[in-house]
N, C-alpha and C positions, 0 to 999 in steps of 0.2 A: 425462544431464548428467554432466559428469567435471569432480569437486573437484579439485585442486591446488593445492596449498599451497607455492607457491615460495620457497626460498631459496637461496645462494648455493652455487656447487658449490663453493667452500673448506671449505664446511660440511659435507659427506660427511665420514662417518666413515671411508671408503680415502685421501681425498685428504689429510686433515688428518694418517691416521697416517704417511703419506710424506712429507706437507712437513713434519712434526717433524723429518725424520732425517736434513734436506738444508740447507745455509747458508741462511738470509734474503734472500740475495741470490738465488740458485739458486731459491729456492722463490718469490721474487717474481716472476720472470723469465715463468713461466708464463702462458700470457692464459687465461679462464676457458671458448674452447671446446678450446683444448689440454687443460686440467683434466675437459672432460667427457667425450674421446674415452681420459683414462688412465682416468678412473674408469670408464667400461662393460668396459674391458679387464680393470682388477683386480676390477671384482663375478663376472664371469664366467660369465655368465649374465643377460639381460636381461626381465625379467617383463614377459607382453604386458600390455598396456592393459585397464582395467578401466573398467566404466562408473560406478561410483564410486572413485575414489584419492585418500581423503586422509591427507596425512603430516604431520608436524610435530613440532615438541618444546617441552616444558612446563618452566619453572626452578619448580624447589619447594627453598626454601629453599637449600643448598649443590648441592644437585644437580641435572641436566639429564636429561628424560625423553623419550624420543622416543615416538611414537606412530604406528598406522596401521593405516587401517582400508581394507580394498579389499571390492568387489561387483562381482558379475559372474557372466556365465554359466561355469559348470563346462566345458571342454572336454578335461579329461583322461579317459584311459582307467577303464579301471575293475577294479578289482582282480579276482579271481577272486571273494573272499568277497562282495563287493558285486555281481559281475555274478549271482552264483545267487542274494543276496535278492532283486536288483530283479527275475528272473526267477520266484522263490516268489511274490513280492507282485503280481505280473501272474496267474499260475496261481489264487492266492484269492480274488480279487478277479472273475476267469472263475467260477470254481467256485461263489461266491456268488451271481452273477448267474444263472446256470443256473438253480439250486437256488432261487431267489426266483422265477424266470418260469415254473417248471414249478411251485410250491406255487399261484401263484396260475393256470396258464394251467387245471390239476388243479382250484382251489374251480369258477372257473367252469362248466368241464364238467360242475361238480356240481350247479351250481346250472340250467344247462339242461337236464340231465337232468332233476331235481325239477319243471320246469317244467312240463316238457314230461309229467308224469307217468309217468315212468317209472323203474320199482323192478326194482334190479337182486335185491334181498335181498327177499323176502316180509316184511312188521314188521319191518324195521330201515331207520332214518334217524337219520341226524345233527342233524338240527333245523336245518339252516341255511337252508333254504329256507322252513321255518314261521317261524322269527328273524325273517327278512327281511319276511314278510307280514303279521308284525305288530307289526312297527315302521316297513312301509312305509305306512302309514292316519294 
């Protein structure tokens, strides 16, 4: 869904600072899609579309506030500093998971082995498989 908050292009702040600077007459003459085709020329640069755009302005007291809020998907590049975290933060996030499927794929194999009775160590055990047997009852 895309906000837009319409108001008139006289109301751009490039169109407004040039028809200060031109007769009344001269600055009436303009039709308001002439006024839209100066103003993309003098912003100079046109922002794509967002899926949220909303803009507008606020009178508080003596003064005019404009406002604006855009959402959307990110389609710019990516800096250097930001392409190596986002590529750290893929490497840790690998490196966790590993490290979590081998701690538990390792109890299991312990707990088969126990099962199965078989001692790798003469008197030594971890207790996890006596754990489990008695609190599995």
């Amino acid at each position: 869904m895309v906000f837009k908050v319409k108001h008139p292009v006289r109301e751009e702040p490039n169109i407004q600072h040039v028809l200060e600077r031109m007769p009344k007459k001269a600055a009436d003459s303009f039709s308001d899609e002439q006024l839209s085709y100066l103003n993309m020329a003098l912003a100079g640069r046109q922002w794509g579309s967002h899926k949220v755009d909303l803009r507008g302005t606020v009178s508080v007291l003596r003064s005019r506030y404009y406002f604006v809020f855009l959402a959307g998907r990110d389609k710019r590049d990516l800096s250097r500093i930001e392409s190596r975290i986002g590529k750290m933060a893929i490497a840790t996030a690998i490196a966790v998971f590993v490290c979590v499927s081998m701690l538990f794929g390792l109890t299991l194999l312990y707990i088969l082995k126990s099962w199965l009775g078989i001692n790798l160590f003469e008197g030594f055990s971890l207790g996890l498989w006596d754990w489990i047997k008695a609190n599995a009852s």
